[in-house]
N, C-alpha and C positions, 0 to 999 in steps of 0.2 A: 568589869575591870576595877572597877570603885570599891566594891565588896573583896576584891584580893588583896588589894591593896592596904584598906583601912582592915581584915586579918592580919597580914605582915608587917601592922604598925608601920607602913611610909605615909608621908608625907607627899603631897601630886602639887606641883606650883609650873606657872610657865616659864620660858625663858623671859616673855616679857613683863613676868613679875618679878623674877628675878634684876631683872634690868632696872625696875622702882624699888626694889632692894637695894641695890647696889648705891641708886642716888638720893633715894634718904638717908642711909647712913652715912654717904659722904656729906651731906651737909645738916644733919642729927646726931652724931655719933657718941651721945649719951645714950642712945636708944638702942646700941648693936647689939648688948646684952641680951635684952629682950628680946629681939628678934628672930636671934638664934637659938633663945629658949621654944619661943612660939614653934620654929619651924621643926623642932626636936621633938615635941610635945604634939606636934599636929597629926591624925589621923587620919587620913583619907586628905579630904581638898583643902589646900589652906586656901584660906577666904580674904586673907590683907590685898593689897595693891593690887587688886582686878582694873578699876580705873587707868590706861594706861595715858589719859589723855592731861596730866599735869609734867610729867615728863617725854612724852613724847607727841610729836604733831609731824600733819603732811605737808611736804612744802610740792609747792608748782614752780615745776623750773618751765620761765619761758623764754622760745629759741629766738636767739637773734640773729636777722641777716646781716652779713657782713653789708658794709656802705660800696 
Protein backbone atom coordinates (compact mmCIF):
# COMPACT_ATOMS: atom_id res chain seq x y z
CA UNK A 1 0.00 0.00 0.00
CA UNK A 2 3.03 2.32 0.81
CA UNK A 3 4.57 1.67 -2.56
CA UNK A 4 1.01 2.95 -4.28
CA UNK A 5 0.93 5.42 -2.61
CA UNK A 6 4.41 7.16 -2.67
CA UNK A 7 3.96 6.18 -7.01
CA UNK A 8 0.79 8.50 -6.83
CA UNK A 9 2.82 11.02 -4.99
CA UNK A 10 0.19 11.05 -1.66
CA UNK A 11 0.92 11.95 1.23
CA UNK A 12 -0.34 8.88 4.27
CA UNK A 13 -0.64 10.99 7.98
CA UNK A 14 -3.38 9.81 10.66
CA UNK A 15 -6.26 11.52 11.86
CA UNK A 16 -4.29 11.78 15.01
CA UNK A 17 -1.57 13.57 13.43
CA UNK A 18 -3.70 15.49 11.84
CA UNK A 19 -5.23 16.39 15.31
CA UNK A 20 -1.25 17.61 16.41
CA UNK A 21 -1.61 19.48 13.20
CA UNK A 22 -4.32 21.21 13.95
CA UNK A 23 -3.05 22.27 17.52
CA UNK A 24 0.34 23.45 16.57
CA UNK A 25 -0.74 25.69 14.20
CA UNK A 26 -3.36 27.00 16.56
CA UNK A 27 -0.93 27.94 18.84
CA UNK A 28 2.52 28.39 16.10
CA UNK A 29 0.79 29.93 13.36
CA UNK A 30 3.94 31.26 11.89
CA UNK A 31 4.59 27.77 11.09
CA UNK A 32 1.14 26.91 8.81
CA UNK A 33 3.12 27.83 5.74
CA UNK A 34 5.36 25.13 6.35
CA UNK A 35 3.37 22.76 7.18
CA UNK A 36 1.36 22.61 4.35
CA UNK A 37 4.38 22.80 2.19
CA UNK A 38 5.76 19.60 4.09
CA UNK A 39 2.42 17.79 3.66
CA UNK A 40 2.24 18.79 -0.21
CA UNK A 41 5.75 17.74 -0.67
CA UNK A 42 5.60 14.50 1.27
CA UNK A 43 5.61 11.14 -0.35
CA UNK A 44 4.50 8.16 1.12
CA UNK A 45 4.44 8.64 5.21
CA UNK A 46 4.84 11.92 6.66
CA UNK A 47 6.93 11.40 9.58
CA UNK A 48 5.96 14.97 11.81
CA UNK A 49 3.59 14.68 15.01
CA UNK A 50 3.76 10.76 15.46
CA UNK A 51 4.09 11.64 19.21
CA UNK A 52 0.64 12.01 20.14
CA UNK A 53 1.21 12.27 23.75
CA UNK A 54 1.90 16.27 24.18
CA UNK A 55 -1.55 16.95 22.99
CA UNK A 56 -3.39 14.36 23.89
CA UNK A 57 -3.78 12.05 27.25
CA UNK A 58 -6.08 9.32 29.03
CA UNK A 59 -8.17 10.48 31.63
CA UNK A 60 -9.77 7.93 34.29
CA UNK A 61 -13.10 8.79 35.04
CA UNK A 62 -13.87 7.61 38.59
CA UNK A 63 -17.60 6.51 39.55
CA UNK A 64 -19.19 7.96 42.40
CA UNK A 65 -21.82 6.60 44.49
CA UNK A 66 -24.53 8.72 45.21
CA UNK A 67 -24.57 9.45 49.51
Amino acid sequence: MITYSVNREHCLFTTTQLLGIYFHVKSHSEEKDQIISELFDTKGIYDRFTDYKPYLSIAQEVEQKPD
